[in-house]
N, C-alpha and C positions, 0 to 999 in steps of 0.2 A: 730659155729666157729671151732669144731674141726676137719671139713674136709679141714680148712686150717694149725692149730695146728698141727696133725700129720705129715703131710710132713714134715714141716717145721723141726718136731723133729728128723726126719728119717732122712731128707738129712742136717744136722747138724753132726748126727752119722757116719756117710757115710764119710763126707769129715774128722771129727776127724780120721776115722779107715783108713784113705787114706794117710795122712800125717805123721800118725804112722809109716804104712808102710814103707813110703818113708824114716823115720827116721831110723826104721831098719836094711833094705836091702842095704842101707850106698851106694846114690848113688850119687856117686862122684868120680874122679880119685884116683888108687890108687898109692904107692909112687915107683913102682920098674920101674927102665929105660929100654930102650929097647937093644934087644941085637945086634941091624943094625942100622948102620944111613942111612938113606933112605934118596933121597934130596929134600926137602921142601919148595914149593913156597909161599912166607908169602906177601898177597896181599890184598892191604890196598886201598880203596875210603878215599879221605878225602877231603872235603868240606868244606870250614871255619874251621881250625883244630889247627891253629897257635899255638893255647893255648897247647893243648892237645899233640898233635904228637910225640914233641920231649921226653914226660916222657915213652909214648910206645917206639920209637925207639931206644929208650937207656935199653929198657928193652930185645929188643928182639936182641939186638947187645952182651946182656952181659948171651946169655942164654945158661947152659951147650950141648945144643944141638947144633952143629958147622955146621951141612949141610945145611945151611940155604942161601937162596939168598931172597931178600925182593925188590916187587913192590909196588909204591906208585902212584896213580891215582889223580892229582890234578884236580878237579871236578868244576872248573869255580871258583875258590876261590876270594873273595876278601879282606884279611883280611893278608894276609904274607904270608899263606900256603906254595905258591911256593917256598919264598924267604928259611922259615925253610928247606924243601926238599930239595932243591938246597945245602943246605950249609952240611948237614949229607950226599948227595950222593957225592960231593967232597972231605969228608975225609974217606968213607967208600968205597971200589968196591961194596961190597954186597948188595948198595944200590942204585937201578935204579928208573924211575920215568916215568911217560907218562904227556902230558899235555893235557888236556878232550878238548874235538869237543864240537857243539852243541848237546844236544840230539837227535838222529832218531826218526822223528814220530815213535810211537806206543812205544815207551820206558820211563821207570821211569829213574829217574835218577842214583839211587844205582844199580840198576838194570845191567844198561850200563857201569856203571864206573866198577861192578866187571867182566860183558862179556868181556870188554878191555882187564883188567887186565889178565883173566885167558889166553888170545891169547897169553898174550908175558910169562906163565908160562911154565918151562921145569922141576918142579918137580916131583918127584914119588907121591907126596902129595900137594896139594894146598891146604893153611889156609887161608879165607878170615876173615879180622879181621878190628873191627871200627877203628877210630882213637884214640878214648878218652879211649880205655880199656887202663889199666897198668897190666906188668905181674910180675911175679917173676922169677929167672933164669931156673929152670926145669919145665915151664910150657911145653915146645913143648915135651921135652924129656917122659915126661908122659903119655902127650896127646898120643902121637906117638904107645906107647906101649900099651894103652887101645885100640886104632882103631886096632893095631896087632891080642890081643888076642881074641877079639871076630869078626875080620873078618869082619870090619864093611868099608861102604863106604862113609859112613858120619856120623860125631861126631858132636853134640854140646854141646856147655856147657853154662850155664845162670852163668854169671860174678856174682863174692859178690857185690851188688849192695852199693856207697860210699854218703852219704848225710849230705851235712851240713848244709844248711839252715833251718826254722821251714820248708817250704814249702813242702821242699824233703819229709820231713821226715811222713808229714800227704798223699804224692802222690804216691814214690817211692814205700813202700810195698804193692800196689795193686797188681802189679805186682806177685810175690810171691805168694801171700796170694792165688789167682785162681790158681796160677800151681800147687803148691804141696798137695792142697787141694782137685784139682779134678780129678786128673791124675798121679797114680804110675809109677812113671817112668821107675820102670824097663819094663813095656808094652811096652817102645817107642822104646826097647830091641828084648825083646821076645814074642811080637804078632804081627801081620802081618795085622792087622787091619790100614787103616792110617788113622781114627776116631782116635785112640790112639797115638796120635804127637803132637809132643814138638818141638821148637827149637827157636834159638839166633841169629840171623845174629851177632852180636860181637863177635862170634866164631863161624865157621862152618868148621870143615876140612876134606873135600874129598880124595879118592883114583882117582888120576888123571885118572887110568884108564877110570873107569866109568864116570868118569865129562868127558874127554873128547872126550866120545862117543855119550852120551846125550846133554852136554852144559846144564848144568841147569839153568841157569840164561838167557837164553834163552828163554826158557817154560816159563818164568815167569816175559818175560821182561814190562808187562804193569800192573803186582799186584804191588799191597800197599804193602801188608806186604809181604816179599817174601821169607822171610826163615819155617814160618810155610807149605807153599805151597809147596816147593822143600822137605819137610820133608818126605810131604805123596807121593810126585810125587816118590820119591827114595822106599818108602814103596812099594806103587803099581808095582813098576819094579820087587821086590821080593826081594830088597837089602837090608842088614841088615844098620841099621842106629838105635843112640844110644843119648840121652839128659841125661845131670847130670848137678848134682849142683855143685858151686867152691865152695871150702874150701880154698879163700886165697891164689891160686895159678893164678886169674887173677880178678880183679877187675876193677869197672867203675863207675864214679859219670855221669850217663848219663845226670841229669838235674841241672841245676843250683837254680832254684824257683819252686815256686808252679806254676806259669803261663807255663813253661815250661811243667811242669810233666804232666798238665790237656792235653797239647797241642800233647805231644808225646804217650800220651795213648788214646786218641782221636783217634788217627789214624789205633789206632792197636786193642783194647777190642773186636772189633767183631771176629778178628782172633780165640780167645781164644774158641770164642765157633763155630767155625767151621762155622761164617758168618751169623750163625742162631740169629737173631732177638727177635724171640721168648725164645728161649735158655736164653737170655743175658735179657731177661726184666722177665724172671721165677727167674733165680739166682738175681736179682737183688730185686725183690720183697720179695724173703724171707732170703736173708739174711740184708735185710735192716728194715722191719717188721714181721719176726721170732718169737719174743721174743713176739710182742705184740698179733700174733695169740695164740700164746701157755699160756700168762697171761690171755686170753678174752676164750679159748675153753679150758683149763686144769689144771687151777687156779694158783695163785704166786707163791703155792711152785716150782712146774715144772719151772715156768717163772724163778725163780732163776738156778735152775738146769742148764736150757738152756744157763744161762748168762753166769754160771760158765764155760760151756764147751765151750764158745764161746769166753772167754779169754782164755783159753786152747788152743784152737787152734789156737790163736793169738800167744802165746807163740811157741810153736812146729814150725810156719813156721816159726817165727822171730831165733830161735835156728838154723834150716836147712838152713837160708837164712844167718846165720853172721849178724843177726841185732839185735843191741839191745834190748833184751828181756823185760825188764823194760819200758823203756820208747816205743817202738810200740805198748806193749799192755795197757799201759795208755792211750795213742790218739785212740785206735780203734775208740772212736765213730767220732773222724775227718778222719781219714782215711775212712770210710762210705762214710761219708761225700761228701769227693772229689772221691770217687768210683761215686755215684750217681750224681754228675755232669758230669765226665767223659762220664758216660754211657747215660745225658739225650745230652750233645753236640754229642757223634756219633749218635745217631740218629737223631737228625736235620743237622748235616752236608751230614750223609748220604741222607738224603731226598732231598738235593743239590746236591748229586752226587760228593763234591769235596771239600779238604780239602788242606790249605797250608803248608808247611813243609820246615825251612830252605829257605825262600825265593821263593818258585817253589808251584807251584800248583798241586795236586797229586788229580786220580782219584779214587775213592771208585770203587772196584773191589769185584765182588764175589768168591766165594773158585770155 
């Protein structure tokens, strides 16, 4: 058993000294504004959003950055959506709206609703941004200045993720726990590798230039998950592009329950490892039975060891991610838990080829 033990020990190590890193190298926006205002196309799908919309729109109407004009793509809603947009772009100019067509064969639905979108943008910068994020007042103005100084043509940023149900709270940090675990983000920086990519469709903001010479959303208008894929397409072109964590400068309770959380990471886990199947049932394997190779090939004391560093690094992401430090590394073993459901439904949905989402049916797509 210790030719499963060791790994198991190694890539435990691996990802503790990976999270370190990332804790570090402090990657995140930092706090100084920019010395331009640049004019900023802030361009929103929103599909069933009633609920959500107006705590954003009132976020990005009261934000110290003023060059701002904001699209809103109501995306076949039926729940208000319209009615909320309608009534914020009558008291606001700066706020316009399109009302969504059927989808084009060959198109996902987010896909199309941000292609729209970016058609009617005329800023120096397009931010495409979900409905349900909330920001704070100098989110753009920061964001603005980090894309400046490192010359970048696409920024994301993964939102402090907001949970209030048990549900969230055993689904929501998978999420985390694989990013900052597997991948220092400064790589998504400064290597040129697009193996080494990150990104958030909840925030993606471009240098209109290049989007709109390539049209990214385009490339990518029949993927699932499409902002991992526009990450490395923008890599490959040779363009600097850049993933950090929030610190509370934009935030989102993406899921309501656990039935949600299992559903919306269904969709997306295989992105994480780059589509690979194999990938995602290796990590899944030993960090779900880690402890037991290393108890069965390197005896308890080790097995403790392991366990120790394995709340460790339960701790460290839940710290990088704004989560409750205390109670995420209590639930690890539910969190597991609903990791290993998560990952055995994409692979049977994958084996169907097709998962539904919001209503609409969506095709499992390779990288």
């Amino acid at each position: 058993m210790i030719w499963l033990a060791f790994p198991a020990f190694v890539f435990l190590t691996v990802r503790l000294v990976i999270a370190g890193i990332n804790l570090l190298s402090r990657q995140w926006l930092g706090i100084a504004v920019p010395e331009s205002t640049s004019p900023v196309s802030v361009l929103i799908p929103a599909r069933n959003e009633a609920e959500n919309l107006p705590g954003l729109l009132d976020g990005l109407l009261g934000q110290s950055y003023q060059s701002l004009d904001i699209w809103i793509y109501d995306d076949d809603s039926s729940d208000g959506t319209l009615e909320v947009i309608e009534r914020y772009a009558a008291r606001h100019s700066r706020i316009r709206y399109m009302r969504g067509k059927s989808i084009p064969e060959g198109w996902n639905g987010k896909t199309n609703a941000c292609h729209q979108l970016a058609l009617k943008a005329e800023g120096e910068y397009l931010l495409f941004m979900d409905a349900d994020v909330q920001v704070e007042p100098d989110l753009v103005s920061r964001a603005i200045r980090h894309a400046r100084k490192y010359d970048l043509t696409l920024l994301s940023i993964f939102p402090r993720q907001l949970m209030g149900s048990f549900g969230e709270k055993i689904t929501v940090p998978v999420m985390n726990w694989i990013l900052v675990s597997l991948l220092p983000l400064a790589l998504t920086r400064l290597s040129h590798y697009p193996s080494l990519s990150a990104a958030n469709g909840q925030f993606m903001l471009f240098r209109g230039r290049e989007y709109r010479q390539h049209r990214f959303h385009l490339l990518v208008r029949d993927i699932n998950v499409e902002d991992i894929h526009i990450f490395r397409i923008v890599k490959r072109m040779g363009y600097a592009a850049h993933t950090v964590l929030s610190r509370g400068e934009i935030s989102c309770r993406m899921y309501r329950s656990m039935k949600e959380g299992i559903l919306g990471f269904t969709r997306s886990v295989f992105a994480f490892f780059g589509g690979s199947g194999v990938a995602l049932a290796i990590f899944t394997l030993l960090t779900t039975f880690g402890i037991l190779f290393v108890w069965l090939g390197m005896g308890p004391l080790y097995a403790w060891i392991y366990l120790g560093m394995t709340m460790l690094l339960r701790a460290l992401v839940a710290m990088l991610s704004l989560q409750p430090v205390a109670v995420t590394t209590l639930l690890s073993p539910l969190i597991q838990l609903s990791f290993v459901w998560i990952v055995i439904r994409s692979f049977l949905l994958r084996a169907g080829g097709k998962n539904v989402w919001k209503g609409r049916t969506i095709q499992f797509k390779g990288i």
